[in-house]
C-alpha positions as CSV (number, residue, x, y, z in Angstrom):
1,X,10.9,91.5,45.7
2,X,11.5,95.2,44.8
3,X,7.9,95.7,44.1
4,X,8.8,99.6,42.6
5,X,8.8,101.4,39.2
6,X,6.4,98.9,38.2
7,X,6.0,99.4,34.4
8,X,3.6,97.2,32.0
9,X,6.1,95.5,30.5
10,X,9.0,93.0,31.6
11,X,12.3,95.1,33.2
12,X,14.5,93.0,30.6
13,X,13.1,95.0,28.0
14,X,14.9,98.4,27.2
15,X,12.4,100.4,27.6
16,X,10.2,101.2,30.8
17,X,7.1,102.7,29.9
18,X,4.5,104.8,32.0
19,X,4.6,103.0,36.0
20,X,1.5,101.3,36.6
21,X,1.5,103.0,40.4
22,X,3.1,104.2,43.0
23,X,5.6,102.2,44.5
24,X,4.7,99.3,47.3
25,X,8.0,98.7,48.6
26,X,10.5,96.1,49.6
27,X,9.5,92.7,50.6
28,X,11.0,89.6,51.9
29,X,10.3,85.5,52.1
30,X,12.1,81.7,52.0
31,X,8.4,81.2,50.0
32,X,8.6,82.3,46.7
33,X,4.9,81.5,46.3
34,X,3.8,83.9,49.2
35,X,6.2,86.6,48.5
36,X,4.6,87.0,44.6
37,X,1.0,86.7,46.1
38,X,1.9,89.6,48.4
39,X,3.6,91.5,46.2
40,X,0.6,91.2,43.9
41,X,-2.2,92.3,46.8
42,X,-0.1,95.0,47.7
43,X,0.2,95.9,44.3
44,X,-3.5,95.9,43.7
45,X,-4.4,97.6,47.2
46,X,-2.1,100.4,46.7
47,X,-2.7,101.1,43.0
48,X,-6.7,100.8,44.0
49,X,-6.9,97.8,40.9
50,X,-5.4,95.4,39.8
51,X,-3.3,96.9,37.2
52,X,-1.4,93.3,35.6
53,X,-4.9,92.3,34.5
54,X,-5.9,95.7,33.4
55,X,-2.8,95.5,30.7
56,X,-2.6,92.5,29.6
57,X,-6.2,91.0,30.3
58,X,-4.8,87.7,31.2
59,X,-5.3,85.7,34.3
60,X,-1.9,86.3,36.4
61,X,-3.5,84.2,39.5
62,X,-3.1,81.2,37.3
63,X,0.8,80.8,37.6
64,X,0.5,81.0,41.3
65,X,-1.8,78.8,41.9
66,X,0.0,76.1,39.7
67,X,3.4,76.7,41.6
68,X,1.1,76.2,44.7
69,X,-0.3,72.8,43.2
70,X,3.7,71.9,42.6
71,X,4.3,72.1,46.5
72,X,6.8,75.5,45.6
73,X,4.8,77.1,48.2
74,X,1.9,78.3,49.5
75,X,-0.3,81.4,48.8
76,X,-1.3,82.2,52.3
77,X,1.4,84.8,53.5
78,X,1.6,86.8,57.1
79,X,3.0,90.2,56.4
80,X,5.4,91.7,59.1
81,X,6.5,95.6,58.8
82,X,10.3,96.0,59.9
């Protein structure tokens, strides 16, 4: 995930809008599950909240706990700086 220029709306629109935060960074995983829940934290812990709730005041944990429940992957993650 290119978790950067992170903008309140979906990048297939064609507009950006005002970044959420600074950028997180790059990140990498085989679990597609555990790459979006670290993506997320890392989101939340560098921007100081949790900005995707903040916009659209829906529950974004809800996805990635039913891909979880699927057997997609799994939400526990070990991140590894390279």
């Amino acid at each position: 995930n290119f978790v950067m220029d992170i903008t309140p709306e979906c990048d297939c629109f064609p507009w950006s809008g005002t970044r959420l935060g600074p950028d997180v960074g790059i990140l990498a995983s085989n679990d597609i599950v555990a790459i979006d829940q670290a993506s997320v934290d890392l989101i939340i812990k560098t921007h100081g909240e949790d900005s995707f709730s903040k916009v659209h005041k829906v529950d974004w944990s809800a996805q990635l706990s039913h891909a979880e429940s699927l057997g997609l992957g799994d939400r526990e993650y070990k991140l590894e700086e390279v």
